[in-house]
C-alpha positions as CSV (number, residue, x, y, z in Angstrom):
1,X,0.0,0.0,0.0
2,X,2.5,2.6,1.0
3,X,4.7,1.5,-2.4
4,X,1.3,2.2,-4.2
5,X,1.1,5.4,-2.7
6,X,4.5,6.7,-3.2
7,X,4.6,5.6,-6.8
8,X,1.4,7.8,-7.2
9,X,3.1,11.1,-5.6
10,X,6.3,10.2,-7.6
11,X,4.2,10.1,-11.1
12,X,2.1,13.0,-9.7
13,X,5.3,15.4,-9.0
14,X,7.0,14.1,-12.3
15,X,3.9,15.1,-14.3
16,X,3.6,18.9,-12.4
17,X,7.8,19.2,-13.9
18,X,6.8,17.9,-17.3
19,X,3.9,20.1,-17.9
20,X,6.1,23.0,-16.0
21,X,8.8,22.5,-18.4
22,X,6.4,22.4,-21.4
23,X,4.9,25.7,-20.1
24,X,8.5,26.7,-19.7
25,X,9.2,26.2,-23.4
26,X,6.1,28.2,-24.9
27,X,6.0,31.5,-23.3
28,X,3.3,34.1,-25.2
29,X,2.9,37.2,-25.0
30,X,0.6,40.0,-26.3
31,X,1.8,43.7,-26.2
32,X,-0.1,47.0,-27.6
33,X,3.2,49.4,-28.2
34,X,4.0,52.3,-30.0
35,X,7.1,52.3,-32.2
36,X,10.8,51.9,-30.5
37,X,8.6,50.5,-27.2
38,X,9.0,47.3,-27.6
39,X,12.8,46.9,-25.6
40,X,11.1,48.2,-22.6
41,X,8.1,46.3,-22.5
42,X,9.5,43.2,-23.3
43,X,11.6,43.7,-19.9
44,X,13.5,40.7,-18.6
45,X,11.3,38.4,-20.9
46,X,12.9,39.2,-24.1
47,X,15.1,35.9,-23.6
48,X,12.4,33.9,-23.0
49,X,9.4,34.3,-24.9
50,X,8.3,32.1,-27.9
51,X,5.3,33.7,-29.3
52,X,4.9,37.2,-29.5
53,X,1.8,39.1,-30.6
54,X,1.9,42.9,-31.5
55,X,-0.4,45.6,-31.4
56,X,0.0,49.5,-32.2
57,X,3.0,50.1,-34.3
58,X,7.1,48.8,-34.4
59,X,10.2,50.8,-35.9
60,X,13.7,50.3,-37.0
61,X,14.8,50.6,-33.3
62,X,11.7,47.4,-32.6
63,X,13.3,45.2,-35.7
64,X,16.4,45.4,-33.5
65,X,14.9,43.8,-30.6
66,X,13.3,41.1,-32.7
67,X,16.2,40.2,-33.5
68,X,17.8,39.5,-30.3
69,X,15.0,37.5,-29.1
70,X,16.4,34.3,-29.4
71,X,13.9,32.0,-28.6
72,X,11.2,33.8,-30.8
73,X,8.9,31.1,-33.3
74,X,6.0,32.8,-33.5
75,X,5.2,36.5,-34.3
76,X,2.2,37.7,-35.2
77,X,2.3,41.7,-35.9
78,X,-1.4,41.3,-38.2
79,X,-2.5,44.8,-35.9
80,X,0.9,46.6,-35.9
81,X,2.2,49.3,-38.6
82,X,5.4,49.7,-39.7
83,X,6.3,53.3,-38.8
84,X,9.3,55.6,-39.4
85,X,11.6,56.2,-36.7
86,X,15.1,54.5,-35.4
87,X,17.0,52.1,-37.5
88,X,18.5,48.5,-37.3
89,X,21.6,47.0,-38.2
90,X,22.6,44.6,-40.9
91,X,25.6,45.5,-42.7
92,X,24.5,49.0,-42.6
93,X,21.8,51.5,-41.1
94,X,18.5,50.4,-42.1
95,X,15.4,53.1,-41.7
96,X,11.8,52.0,-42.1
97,X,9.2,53.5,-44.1
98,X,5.6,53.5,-43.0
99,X,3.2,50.9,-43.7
100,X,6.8,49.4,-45.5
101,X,8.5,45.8,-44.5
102,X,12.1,47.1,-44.5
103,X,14.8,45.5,-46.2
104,X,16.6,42.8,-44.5
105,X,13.1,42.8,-41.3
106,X,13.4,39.1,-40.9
107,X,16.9,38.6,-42.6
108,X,18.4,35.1,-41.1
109,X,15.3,34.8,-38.0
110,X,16.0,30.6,-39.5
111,X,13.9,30.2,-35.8
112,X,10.6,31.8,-37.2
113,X,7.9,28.9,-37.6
114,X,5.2,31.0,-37.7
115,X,4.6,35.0,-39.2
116,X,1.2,36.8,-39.7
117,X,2.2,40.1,-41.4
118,X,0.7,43.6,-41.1
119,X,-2.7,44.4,-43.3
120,X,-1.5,47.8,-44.1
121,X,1.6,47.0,-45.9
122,X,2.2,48.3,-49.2
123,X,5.6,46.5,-49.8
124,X,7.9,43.5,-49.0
125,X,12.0,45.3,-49.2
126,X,15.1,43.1,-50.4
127,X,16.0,40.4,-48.7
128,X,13.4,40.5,-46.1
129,X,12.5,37.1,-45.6
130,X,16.6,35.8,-46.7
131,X,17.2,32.9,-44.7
132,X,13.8,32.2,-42.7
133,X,14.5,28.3,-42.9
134,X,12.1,27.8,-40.4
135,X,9.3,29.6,-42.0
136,X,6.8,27.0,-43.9
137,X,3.7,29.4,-44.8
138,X,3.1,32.9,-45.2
139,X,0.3,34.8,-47.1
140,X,1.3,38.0,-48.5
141,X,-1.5,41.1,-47.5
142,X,-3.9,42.5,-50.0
143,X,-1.9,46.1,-49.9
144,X,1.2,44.6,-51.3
145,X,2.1,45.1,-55.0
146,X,5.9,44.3,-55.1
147,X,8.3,41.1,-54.1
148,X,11.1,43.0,-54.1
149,X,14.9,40.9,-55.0
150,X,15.7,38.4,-53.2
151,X,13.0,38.6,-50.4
152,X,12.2,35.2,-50.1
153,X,16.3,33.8,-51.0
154,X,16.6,30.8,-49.1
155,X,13.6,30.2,-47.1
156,X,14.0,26.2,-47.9
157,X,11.2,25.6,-45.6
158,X,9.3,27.4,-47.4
159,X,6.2,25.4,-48.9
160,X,3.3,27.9,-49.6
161,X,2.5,31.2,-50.7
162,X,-0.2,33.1,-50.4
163,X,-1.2,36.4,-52.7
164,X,-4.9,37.8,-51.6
165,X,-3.7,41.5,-53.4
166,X,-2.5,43.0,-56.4
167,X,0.8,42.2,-56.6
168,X,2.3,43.9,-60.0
169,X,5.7,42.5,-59.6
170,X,7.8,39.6,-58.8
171,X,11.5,41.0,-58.7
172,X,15.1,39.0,-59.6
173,X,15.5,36.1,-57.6
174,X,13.0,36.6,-55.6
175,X,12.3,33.0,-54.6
176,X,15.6,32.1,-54.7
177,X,16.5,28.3,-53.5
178,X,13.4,27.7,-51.8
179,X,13.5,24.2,-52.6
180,X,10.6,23.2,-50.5
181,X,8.7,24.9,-52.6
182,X,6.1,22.5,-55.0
183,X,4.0,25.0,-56.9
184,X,3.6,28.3,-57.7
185,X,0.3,30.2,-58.2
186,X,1.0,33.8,-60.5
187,X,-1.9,35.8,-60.0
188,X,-3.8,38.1,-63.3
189,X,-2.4,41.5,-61.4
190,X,1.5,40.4,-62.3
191,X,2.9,42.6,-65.3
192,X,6.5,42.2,-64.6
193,X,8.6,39.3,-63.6
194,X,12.5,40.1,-62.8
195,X,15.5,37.6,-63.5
196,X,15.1,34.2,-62.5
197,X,12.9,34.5,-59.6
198,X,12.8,30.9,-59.0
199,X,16.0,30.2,-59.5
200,X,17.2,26.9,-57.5
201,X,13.4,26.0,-56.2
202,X,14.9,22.5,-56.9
203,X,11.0,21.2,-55.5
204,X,9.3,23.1,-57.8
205,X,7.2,20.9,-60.2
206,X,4.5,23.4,-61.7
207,X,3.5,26.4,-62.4
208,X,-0.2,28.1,-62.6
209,X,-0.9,30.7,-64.0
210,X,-4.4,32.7,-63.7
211,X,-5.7,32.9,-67.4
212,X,-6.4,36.6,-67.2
213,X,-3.1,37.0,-66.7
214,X,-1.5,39.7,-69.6
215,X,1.8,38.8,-69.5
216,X,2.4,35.1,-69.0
217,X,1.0,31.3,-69.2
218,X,1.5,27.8,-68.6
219,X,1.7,25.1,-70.6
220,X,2.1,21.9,-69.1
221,X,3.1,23.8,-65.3
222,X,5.8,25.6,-67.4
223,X,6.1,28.7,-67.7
224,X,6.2,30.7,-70.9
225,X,5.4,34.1,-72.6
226,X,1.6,34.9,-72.9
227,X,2.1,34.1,-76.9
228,X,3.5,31.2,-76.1
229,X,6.6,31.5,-77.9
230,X,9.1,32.1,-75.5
231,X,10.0,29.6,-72.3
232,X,10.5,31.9,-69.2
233,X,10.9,29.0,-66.3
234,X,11.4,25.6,-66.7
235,X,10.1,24.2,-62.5
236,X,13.5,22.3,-61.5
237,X,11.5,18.8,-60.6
238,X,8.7,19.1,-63.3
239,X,10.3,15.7,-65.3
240,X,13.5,14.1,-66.8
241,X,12.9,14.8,-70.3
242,X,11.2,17.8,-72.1
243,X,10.4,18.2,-76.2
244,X,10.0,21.7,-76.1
245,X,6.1,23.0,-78.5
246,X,6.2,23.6,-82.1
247,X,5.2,27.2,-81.1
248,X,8.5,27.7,-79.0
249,X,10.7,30.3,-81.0
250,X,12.7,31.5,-77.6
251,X,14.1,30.2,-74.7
252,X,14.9,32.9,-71.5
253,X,18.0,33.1,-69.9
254,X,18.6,30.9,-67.5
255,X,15.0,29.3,-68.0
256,X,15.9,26.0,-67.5
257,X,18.9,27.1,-64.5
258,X,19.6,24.0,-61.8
259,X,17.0,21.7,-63.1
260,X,19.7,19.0,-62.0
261,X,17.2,15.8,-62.8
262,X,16.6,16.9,-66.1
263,X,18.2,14.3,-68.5
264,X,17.3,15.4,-72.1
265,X,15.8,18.1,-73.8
266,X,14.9,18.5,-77.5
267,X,14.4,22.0,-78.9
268,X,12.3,22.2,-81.7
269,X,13.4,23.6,-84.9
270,X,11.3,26.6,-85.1
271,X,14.0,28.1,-81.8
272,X,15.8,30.5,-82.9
273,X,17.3,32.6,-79.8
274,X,18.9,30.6,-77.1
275,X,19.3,32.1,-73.9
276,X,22.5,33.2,-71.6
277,X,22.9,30.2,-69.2
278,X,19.8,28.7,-70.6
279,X,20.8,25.2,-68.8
280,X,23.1,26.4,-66.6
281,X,23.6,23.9,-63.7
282,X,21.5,20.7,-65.4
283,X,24.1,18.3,-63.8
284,X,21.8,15.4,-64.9
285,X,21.9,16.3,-68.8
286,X,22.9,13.7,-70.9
287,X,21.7,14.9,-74.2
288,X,20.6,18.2,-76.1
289,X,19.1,18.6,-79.7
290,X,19.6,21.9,-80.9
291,X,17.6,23.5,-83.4
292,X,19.2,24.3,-86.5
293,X,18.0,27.8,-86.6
294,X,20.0,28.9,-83.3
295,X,22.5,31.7,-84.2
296,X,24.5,31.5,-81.4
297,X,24.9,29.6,-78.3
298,X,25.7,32.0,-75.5
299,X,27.8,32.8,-72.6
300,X,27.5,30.0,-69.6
301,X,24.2,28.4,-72.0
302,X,25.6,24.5,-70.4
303,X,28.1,25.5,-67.6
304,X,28.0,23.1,-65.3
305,X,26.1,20.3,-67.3
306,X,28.5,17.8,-65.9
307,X,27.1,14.6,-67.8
308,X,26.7,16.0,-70.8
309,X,28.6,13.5,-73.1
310,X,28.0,15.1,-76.7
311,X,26.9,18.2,-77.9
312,X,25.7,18.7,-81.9
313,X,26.5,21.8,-82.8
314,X,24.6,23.2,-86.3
315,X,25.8,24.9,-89.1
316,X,23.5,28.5,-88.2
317,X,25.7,28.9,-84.6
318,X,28.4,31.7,-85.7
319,X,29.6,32.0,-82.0
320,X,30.2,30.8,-78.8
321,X,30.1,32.5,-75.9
322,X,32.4,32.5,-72.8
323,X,31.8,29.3,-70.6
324,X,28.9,27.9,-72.7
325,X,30.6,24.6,-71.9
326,X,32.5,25.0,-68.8
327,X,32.7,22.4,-66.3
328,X,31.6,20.1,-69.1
329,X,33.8,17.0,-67.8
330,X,31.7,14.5,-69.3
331,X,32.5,15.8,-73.0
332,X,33.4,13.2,-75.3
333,X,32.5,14.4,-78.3
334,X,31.5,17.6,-80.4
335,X,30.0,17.4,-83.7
336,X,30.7,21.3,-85.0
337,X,28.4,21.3,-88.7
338,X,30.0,24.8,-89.1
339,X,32.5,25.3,-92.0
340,X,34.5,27.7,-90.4
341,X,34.6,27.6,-87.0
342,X,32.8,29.6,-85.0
343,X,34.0,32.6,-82.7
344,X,34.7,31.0,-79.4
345,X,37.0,32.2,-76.2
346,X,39.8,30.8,-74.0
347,X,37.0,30.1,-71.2
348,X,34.8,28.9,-73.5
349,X,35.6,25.1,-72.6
350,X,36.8,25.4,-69.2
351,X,37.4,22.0,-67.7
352,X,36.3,20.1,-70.8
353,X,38.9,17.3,-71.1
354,X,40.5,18.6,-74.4
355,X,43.3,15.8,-74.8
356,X,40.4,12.9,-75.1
357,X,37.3,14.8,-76.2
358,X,36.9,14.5,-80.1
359,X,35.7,17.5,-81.7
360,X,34.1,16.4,-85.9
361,X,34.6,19.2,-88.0
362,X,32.8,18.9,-91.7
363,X,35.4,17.5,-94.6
364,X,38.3,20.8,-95.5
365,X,37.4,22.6,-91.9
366,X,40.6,20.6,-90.1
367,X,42.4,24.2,-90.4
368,X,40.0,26.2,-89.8
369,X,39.6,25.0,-86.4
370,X,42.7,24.1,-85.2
371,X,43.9,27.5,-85.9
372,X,40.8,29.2,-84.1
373,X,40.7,30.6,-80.2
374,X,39.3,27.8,-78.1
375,X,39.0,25.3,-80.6
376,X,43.0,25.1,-80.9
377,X,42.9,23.5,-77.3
378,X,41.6,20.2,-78.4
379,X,44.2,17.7,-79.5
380,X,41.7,15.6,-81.7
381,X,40.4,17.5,-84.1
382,X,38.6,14.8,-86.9
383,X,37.1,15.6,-90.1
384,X,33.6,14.1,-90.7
385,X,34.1,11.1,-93.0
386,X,37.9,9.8,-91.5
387,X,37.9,7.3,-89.0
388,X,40.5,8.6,-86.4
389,X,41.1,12.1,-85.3
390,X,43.6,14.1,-86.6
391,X,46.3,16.0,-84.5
392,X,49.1,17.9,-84.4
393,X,53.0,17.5,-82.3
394,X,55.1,19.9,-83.0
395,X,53.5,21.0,-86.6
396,X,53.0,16.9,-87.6
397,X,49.7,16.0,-88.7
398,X,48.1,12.2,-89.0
399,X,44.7,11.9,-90.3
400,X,43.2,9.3,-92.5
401,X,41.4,8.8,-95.7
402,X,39.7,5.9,-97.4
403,X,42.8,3.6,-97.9
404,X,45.1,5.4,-96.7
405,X,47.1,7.5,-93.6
406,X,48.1,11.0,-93.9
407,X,51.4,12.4,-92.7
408,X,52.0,15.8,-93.0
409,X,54.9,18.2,-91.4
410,X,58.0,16.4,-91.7
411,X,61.1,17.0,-92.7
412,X,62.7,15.5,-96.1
413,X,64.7,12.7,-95.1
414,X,62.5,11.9,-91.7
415,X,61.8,8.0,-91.6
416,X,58.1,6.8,-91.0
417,X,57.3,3.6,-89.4
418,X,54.1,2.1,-89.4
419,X,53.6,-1.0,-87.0
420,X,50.8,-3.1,-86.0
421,X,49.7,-3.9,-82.6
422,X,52.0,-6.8,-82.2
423,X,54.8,-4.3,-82.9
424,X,55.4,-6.0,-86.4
425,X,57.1,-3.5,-88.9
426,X,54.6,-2.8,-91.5
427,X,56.5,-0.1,-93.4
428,X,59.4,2.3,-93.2
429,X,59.4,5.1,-95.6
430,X,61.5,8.1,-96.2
431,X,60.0,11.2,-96.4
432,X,60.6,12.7,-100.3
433,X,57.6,15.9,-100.1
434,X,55.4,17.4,-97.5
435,X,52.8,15.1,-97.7
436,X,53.4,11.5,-97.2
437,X,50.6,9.2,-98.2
438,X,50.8,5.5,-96.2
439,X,48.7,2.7,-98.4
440,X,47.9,0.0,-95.7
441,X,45.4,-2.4,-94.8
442,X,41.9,-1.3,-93.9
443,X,39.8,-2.5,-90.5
444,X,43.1,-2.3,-88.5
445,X,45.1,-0.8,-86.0
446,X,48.5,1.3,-86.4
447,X,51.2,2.9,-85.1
448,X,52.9,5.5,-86.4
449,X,56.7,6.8,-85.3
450,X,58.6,9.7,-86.9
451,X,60.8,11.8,-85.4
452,X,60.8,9.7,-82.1
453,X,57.0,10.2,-81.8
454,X,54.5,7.4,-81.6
455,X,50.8,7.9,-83.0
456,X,48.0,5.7,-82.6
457,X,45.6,5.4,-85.5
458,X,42.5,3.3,-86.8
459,X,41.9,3.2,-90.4
């Protein structure tokens, strides 16, 4: 009886602690202040409250205290204005405008689960929101007709968004890396979307647009011009493979930026401007068809597409841009249908393994290339039609033709050796002229030496 008993106290005390300590953990608190009043009402209870309601009106010097409140989650300022007065701190002095979320309000509060915004708010600042991991919701007031840049970068919590207003604009980056984020609702009031405000929303699978909408549509949950013609935002997890509509003409820069498990992608032939950095970051591309009405392929268009293991490249593209194929690694091959080669830089195939990756040129272009900036860097350069890459040591050139191997740069009097794999002798010939024709066997396997150099070639 008395171990009955004492069990019963022990289990009553322990539950009094464990509901203390949860009462302990989830301090509220509801204050009706006036702007730079919050410090001092707060008190001593600034380090420990958890949900904080506000009522009356906040400043810069009110931003500042939010801030240090460490333990904050929940804030609900629904019945507070943003008022001028004071400033805060982040990098530099940051004054608030009335009825304005400042830039940089909430910048890095990663605790915040849970924010109700003012009513009267007429704008969102810069970077407002940057780095609210926590935060998983938030509806944006009625009063609000700009997302300024960045406000929303790298909430990756971030799941849903709410627009009851008129909200003209959607600034650069706006939603930058919110990778939680699944789908995006554009409203009919948006006239003007910025750079790549979804950039890295890696989660993103659709987007919908409201049909009234002047400015944009969706096809498919992508996002495209109101005409149709033009491809504004690819959603990073929409699918693996994409055969872009016969009405595509244009592709955005950067439309199709960190879509990483996007594995092929066929562009119709009716494109005829492809973007800057159009797939920048598509790790997971193995494959791209070109259309043959694309002028140019631009600066960054496949940095970064890692598996990217060929590349056709048509006969319209006069240039390539800086870094269109940097960090390429997985390069084994460019078909170039160009003539002459076209304008390229000394970054334009960073990281691309020049020594192995074959670049085909069409038949009588061999010079052309190898003499151009960028292309020069790759040391097999074939013509369409041989069987083996050509290249160059020390101004000797190998190449082959139907029946027959190509030497060219030697001196008179050089001796040429062709073996066999087995490291048979095949021939020795003396050099008599600047082009030395080799008549051998077809459907095998040679090696050439001259001048104390050994080339491998397949005829």
């Amino acid at each position: 009886m008395k171990t009955t008993t004492l069990c019963k106290y022990t289990l009553f005390v322990f539950s009094l602690f464990l509901n203390w300590g949860i009462r302990a953990q989830e301090v509220q608190l509801t204050l009706n202040t006036t702007g730079g009043a919050l410090s001092y009402y707060l008190g001593n209870q600034k380090d420990v409250v958890t949900d904080l309601t506000l009522i009356g009106s906040f400043n810069g010097w009110d931003i500042s205290t939010l801030h240090e409140m460490a333990k904050l989650t929940k804030l609900n300022i629904a019945q507070a204005k943003p008022v001028e007065g004071g400033f805060f701190y982040f990098g530099r002095n940051i004054y608030v405008e009335n009825n304005k979320i400042p830039p940089c309000m909430f910048y890095s509060m990663s605790g915040l689960t849970s924010l109700v915004l003012p009513t009267t708010i007429t704008a969102i600042g810069n970077q407002a929101f940057q780095d609210c991991q926590g935060l998983t919701s938030i509806t944006i007031p009625s009063g609000v007709t700009q997302i300024d840049t960045l406000a929303f970068a790298y909430c990756t919590g971030l799941k849903s968004i709410t627009t009851v207003g008129n909200i003209t604009e959607i600034c650069n980056h706006a939603f930058l890396e919110c990778s939680s984020l699944t789908s995006f609702t554009i409203p009919a009031s948006v006239t003007k979307l910025g750079k790549s405000p979804f950039s890295g929303c890696t989660g993103l699978r659709e987007f919908i647009v409201d049909s009234a909408n002047p400015i944009v549509c969706d096809i498919d949950g992508v996002l495209f011009s109101k005409d149709q013609s033009t491809i504004l935002a690819y959603p990073n997890a929409k699918s693996a493979s994409y055969t872009m509509p016969e009405s595509t003409t244009r592709i955005e820069d950067y439309a199709f930026e960190w879509c990483e498990d996007l594995g092929s992608v066929v562009i119709n032939n009716n494109v005829n401007s492809l973007g800057e950095g159009a797939f920048y970051g598509c790790k997971g591309l193995v494959s791209a068809t070109l259309s043959n009405k694309t002028p140019s392929i631009k600066a960054n268009t496949f940095y970064n597409c890692k598996s990217l293991n060929t590349i056709s490249i048509p006969a319209s593209v006069a240039s390539v841009g800086s870094g269109a194929f940097g960090l390429c690694s997985g390069l084994t091959s460019i078909h170039s249908y160009r003539t002459t080669a076209p304008s390229a830089t000394t970054t334009t195939f960073t990281s691309v393994n020049t020594s192995t990756c074959i670049v085909y040129v069409p038949k009588g272009s061999y010079s052309s290339y190898k003499s151009a900036t960028g292309w020069n860097a790759f040391k097999y350069i074939n013509e369409e039609g041989t069987s083996v890459p050509q290249f160059e040591a020390n101004s000797i050139k190998v190449y082959t033709v139907q029946g027959g191997i190509i030497v060219e740069g030697t001196n008179i009097g050089d001796i040429i050796s062709v073996y066999d794999v087995t490291g048979a002798l095949v021939q020795s010939i003396r050099v008599t002229d600047e082009t030395t024709i080799i008549y051998v066997p077809a459907n095998h396997i040679y090696l050439i030496m001259v001048t104390g150099k050994v080339f491998k070639v397949a005829l």
